[in-house]
C-alpha positions as CSV (number, residue, x, y, z in Angstrom):
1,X,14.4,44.5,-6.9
2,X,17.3,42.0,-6.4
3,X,16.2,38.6,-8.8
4,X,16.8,35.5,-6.1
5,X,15.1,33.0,-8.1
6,X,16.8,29.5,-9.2
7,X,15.6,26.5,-11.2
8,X,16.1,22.9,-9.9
9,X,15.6,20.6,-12.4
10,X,12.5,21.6,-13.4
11,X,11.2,22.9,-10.8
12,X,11.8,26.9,-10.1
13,X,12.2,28.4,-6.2
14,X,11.3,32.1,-6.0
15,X,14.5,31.9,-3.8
16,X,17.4,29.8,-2.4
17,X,16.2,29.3,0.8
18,X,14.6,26.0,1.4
19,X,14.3,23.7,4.9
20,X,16.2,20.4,5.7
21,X,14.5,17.1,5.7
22,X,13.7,16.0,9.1
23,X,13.6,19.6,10.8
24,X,10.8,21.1,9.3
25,X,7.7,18.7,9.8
26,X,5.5,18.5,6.8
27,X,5.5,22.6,7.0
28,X,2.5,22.9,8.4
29,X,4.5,22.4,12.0
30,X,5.4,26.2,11.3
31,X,2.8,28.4,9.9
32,X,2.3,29.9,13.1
33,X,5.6,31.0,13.4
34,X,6.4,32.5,9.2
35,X,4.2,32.6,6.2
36,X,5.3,29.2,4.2
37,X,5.1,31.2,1.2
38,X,7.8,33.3,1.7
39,X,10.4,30.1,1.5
40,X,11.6,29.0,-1.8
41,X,10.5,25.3,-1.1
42,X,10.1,23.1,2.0
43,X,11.3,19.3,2.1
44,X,8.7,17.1,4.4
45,X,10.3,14.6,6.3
46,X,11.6,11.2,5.6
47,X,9.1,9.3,4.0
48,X,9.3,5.3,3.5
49,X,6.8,2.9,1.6
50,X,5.5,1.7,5.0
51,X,4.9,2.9,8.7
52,X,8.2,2.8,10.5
53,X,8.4,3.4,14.6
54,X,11.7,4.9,14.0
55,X,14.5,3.7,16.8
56,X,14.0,3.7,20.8
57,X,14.4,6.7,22.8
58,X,16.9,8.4,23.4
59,X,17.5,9.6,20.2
60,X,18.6,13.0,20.3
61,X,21.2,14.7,22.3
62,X,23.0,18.1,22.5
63,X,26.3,18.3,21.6
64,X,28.5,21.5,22.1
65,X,27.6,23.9,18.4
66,X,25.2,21.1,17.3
67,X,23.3,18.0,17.9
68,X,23.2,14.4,17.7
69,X,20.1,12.5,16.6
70,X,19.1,8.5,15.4
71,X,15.2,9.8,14.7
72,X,15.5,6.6,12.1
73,X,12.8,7.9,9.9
74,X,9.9,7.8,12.2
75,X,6.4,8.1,9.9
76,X,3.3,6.8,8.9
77,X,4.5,5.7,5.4
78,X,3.5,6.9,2.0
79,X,-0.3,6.4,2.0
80,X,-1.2,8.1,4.8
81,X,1.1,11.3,3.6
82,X,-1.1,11.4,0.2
83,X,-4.3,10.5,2.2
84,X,-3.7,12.8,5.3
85,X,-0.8,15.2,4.8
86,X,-0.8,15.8,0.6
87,X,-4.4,17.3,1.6
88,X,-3.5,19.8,4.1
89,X,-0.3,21.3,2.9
90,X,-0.9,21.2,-1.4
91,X,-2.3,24.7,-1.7
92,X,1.0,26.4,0.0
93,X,2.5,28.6,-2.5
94,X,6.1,27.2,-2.1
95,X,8.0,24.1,-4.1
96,X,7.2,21.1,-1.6
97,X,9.6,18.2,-1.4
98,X,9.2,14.6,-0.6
99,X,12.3,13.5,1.3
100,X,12.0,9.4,0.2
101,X,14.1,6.6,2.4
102,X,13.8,2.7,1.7
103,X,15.6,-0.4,2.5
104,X,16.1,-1.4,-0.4
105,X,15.4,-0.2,-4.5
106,X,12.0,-1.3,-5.0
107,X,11.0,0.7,-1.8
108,X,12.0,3.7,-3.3
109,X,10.7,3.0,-6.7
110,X,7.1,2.1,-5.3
111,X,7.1,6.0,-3.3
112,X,7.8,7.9,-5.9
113,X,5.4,6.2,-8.3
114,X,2.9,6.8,-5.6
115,X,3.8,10.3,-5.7
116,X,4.4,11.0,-9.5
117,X,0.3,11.6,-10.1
118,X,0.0,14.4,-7.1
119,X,0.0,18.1,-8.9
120,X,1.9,19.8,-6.5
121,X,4.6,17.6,-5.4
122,X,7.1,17.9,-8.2
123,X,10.2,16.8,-7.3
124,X,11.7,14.0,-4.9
125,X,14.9,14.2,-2.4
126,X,16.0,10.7,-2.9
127,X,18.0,10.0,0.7
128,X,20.6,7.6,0.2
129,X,22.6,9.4,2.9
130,X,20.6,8.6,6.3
131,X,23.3,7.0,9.4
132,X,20.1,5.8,11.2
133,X,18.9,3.0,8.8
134,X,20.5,-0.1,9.8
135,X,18.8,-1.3,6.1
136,X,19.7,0.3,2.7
137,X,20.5,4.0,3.1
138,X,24.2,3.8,4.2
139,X,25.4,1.1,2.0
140,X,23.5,2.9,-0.9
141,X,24.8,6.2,-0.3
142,X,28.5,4.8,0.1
143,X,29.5,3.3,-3.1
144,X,29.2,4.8,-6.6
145,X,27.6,1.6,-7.8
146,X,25.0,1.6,-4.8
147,X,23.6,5.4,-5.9
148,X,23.8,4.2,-9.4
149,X,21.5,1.9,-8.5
150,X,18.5,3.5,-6.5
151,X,18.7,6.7,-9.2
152,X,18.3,4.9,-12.1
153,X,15.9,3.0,-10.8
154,X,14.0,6.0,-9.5
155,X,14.8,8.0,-12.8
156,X,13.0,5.0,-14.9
157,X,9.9,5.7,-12.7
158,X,9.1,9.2,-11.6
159,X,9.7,12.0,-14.4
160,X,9.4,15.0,-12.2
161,X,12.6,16.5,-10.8
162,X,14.8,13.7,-8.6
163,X,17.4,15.6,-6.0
164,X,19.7,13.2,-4.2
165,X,20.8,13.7,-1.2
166,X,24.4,12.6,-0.4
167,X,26.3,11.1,2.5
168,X,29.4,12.9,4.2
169,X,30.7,9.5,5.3
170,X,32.4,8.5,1.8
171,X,36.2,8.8,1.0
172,X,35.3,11.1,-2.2
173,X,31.5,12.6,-2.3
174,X,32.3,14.1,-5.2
175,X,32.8,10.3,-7.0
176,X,29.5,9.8,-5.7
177,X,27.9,13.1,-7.0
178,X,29.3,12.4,-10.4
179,X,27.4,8.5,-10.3
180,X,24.2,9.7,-9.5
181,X,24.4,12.9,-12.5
182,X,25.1,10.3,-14.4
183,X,22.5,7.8,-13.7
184,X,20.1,10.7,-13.6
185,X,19.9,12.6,-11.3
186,X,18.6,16.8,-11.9
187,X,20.5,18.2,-8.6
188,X,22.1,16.8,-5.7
189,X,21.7,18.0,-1.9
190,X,24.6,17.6,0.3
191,X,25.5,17.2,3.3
192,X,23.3,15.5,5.7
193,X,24.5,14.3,8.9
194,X,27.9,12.6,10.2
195,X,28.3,10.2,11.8
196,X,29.3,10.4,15.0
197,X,28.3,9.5,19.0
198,X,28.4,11.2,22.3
199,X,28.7,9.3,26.2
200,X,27.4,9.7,29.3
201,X,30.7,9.6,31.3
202,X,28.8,9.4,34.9
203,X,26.8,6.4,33.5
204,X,29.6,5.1,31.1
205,X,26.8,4.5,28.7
206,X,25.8,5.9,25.3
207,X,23.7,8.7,25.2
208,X,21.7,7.6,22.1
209,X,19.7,4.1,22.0
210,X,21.3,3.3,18.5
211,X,24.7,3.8,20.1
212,X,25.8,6.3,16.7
213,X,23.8,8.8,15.7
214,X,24.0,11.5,13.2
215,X,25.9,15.1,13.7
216,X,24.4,18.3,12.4
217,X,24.7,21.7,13.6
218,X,26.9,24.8,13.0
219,X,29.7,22.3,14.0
220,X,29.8,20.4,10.6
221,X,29.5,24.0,8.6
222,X,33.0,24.1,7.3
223,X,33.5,20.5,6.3
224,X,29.8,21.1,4.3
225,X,30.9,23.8,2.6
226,X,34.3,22.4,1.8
227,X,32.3,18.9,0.3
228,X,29.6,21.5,-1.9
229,X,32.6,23.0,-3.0
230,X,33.8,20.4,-4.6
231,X,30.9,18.5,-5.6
232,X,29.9,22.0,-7.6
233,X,33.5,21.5,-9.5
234,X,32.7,17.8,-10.3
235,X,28.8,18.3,-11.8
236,X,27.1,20.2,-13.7
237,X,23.8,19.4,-12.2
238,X,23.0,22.3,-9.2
239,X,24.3,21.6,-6.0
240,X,21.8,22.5,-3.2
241,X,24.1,23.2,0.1
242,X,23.3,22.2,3.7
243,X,24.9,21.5,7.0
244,X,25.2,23.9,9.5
245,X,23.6,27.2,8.0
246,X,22.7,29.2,10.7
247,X,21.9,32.3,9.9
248,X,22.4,34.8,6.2
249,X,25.7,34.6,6.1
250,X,26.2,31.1,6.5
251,X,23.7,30.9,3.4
252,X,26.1,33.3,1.6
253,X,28.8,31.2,1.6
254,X,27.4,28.1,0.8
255,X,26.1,30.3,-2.5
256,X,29.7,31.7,-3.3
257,X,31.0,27.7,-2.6
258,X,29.2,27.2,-6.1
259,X,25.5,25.9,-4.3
260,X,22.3,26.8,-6.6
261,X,20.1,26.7,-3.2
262,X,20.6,25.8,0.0
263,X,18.9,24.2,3.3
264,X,18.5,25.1,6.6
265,X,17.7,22.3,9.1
266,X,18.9,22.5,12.6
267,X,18.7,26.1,13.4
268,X,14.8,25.9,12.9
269,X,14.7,24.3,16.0
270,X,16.5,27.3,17.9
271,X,14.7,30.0,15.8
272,X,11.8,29.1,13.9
273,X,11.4,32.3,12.2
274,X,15.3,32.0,10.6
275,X,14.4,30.7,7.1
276,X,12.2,34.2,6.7
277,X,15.5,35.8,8.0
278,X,17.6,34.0,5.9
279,X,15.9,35.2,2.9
280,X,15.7,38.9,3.8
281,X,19.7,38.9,4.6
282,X,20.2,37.7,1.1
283,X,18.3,40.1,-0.3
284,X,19.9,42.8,1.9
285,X,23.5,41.5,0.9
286,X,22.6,41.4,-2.8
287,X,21.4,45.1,-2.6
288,X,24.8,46.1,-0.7
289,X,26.5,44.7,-3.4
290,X,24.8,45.9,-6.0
291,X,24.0,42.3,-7.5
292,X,21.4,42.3,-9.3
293,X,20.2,38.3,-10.0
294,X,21.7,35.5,-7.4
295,X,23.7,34.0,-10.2
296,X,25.8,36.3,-9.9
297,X,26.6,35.2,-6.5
298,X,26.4,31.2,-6.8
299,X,29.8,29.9,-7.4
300,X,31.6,33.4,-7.3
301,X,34.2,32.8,-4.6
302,X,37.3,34.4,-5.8
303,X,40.6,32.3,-5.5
C-alpha cells in the first residue's frame, strides 16, 4: 500500500487531498454524495467574528473554463459555527479547517481564540487573500508588512496549526510567503481567486453586483502552479496548492510543483464526488510508478 500521508504543521492528513474554502459548505453539504472520511481534511467556509449578509446578488457568473464569484463571505459568524455547526460535523474522521476572514487584526485574533478550546478543530486557514472584502483582506494580503501583521497577531493567540492563505494579486507572492513564515506561520495555501470581471454586452452592464469579482476555475491552473512553484523554493514551511485542480492529474502536478497537499474548490460544484476520485488517482499513479510514500512525489519535477 502506497503511504499518502503528509503533516501540516501539526496536524497530519491521511492524504493530500483536501477541499477549498468556500466550495465545500461546512462538509456536511456533501455526505450524501462521498464518505467525508475518505478526504484528508475539509476547510469550512469563510468564517468572520460576526454575521455578514455577504454582497447583493448577482454574485456569481460563468466564465468560459471557470467562474467568477463576489460571495463576500456570506455567514452567521463565529458563535453560531461553535454553537450550531462545531456540533454536527466534530465527530467526522477527517482534519477540519476553519477558513477565518476579518476587517481588521483584532477580528481575526478574537475567532481564533474562540476556536483554540474546540478538540477537533486544530488548525486555522487565516484568509488574507479574499477580492470580495471591500475591508481588510486585500490590503492585508498585499503587502509584506500587512501579513506580518494579522499572523503574528494570530500566532500570539491560537497555538494550534495557522495556514495562510495567500493572494495571487501581488507583484511577488513569494515575498509575501516568506513574511508570513517568518512571522509564524506553519504552512501557507495558495492561490485563491483573481481578480478579475465579466459584462453583459446586451445590457452594457456588469454581470456581478460588486462590479469585480474573483476568478477560479481550471482557467487560473497554470498561473497557480507556476506561483506554488515558486513559493515552495522561497519556504520551508509546506505549501498546500490550489487553483484550478480539476481532476488527478491536475493534483499531480501541483505535488511535483513542490505542494505538501493540495485543494480542490470549484470542480466540487461540477462533480461532487471528485475529491474521492482525486484521491484514488493518486494512489493509482503512485502504484504505476512504483512510489512508495508521496514524498517522493512532492517537489520532484525534474528540470
Amino acid at each position: 500500500m502506497a503511504n499518502l500521508s503528509v503533516k501540516i504543521g501539526n496536524i497530519e492528513l491521511k492524504n493530500p487531498v483536501m477541499t477549498a474554502s468556500g466550495t465545500f459548505g461546512y462538509g456536511e453539504e456533501y455526505a450524501d454524495f462521498i464518505d467525508l472520511s475518505k478526504l484528508g481534511g475539509f476547510v469550512v467556509k469563510g468564517t468572520t467574528i460576526h454575521h455578514r449578509e455577504g454582497n447583493p446578488y448577482p454574485r456569481m457568473v460563468e466564465t468560459p473554463s471557470g467562474m467568477l464569484n463576489a460571495v463576500g463571505l456570506q455567514n452567521h459568524g463565529i458563535d453560531y459555527f461553535i454553537d450550531s455547526i462545531y456540533p454536527r460535523i466534530k465527530d467526522i474522521d477527517s482534519q477540519i479547517v476553519v477558513n477565518v476572514s476579518g476587517s481588521d487584526v483584532s477580528d481575526y485574533v478574537a475567532v481564533c481564540e474562540k476556536l483554540q478550546p474546540l478538540d477537533r478543530i486544530n488548525a486555522v486557514e487565516i484568509n488574507i487573500s479574499c477580492p470580495n472584502v471591500k475591508h481588510g483582506g486585500m490590503a492585508f494580503g498585499t503587502t509584506c508588512a500587512g501579513a506580518e501583521s494579522v499572523v503574528k497577531a494570530v500566532r500570539n493567540s491560537y497555538s494550534k496549526t495557522v495556514i495562510v492563505k495567500l493572494s495571487p494579486n501581488v507583484t511577488d507572492i513569494a515575498e509575501i510567503a516568506k513574511a508570513v513564515e517568518a512571522a509564524g506561520a506553519d504552512a501557507v495555501s495558495l492561490v485563491n481567486t483573481f481578480l478579475g470581471m465579466a459584462i453583459n454586452v446586451e445590457t452594457r452592464k456588469p454581470y456581478l453586483s460588486t462590479i469585480t469579482g474573483g476568478l477560479s476555475g481550471a482557467c487560473i491552473r497554470p498561473i497557480a502552479v507556476r506561483m506554488v512553484w515558486q513559493v515552495s523554493k522561497a519556504v520551508s514551511i509546506p505549501v498546500i496548492g490550489l487553483g484550478g485542480i480539476m481532476n488527478g492529474r491536475d493534483a499531480i502536478e501541483f505535488l511535483l510543483a513542490g505542494a505538501t497537499a493540495i485543494q480542490v474548490g470549484t470542480a466540487n460544484f461540477i462533480d461532487p464526488t471528485v475529491t474521492i476520485k482525486i484521491i484514488e488517482y493518486i494512489e493509482d499513479y503512485m502504484i504505476r510508478h512504483r512510489v512508495d510514500n508521496i514524498y517522493e512525489l512532492i517537489g520532484g519535477m525534474k528540470i
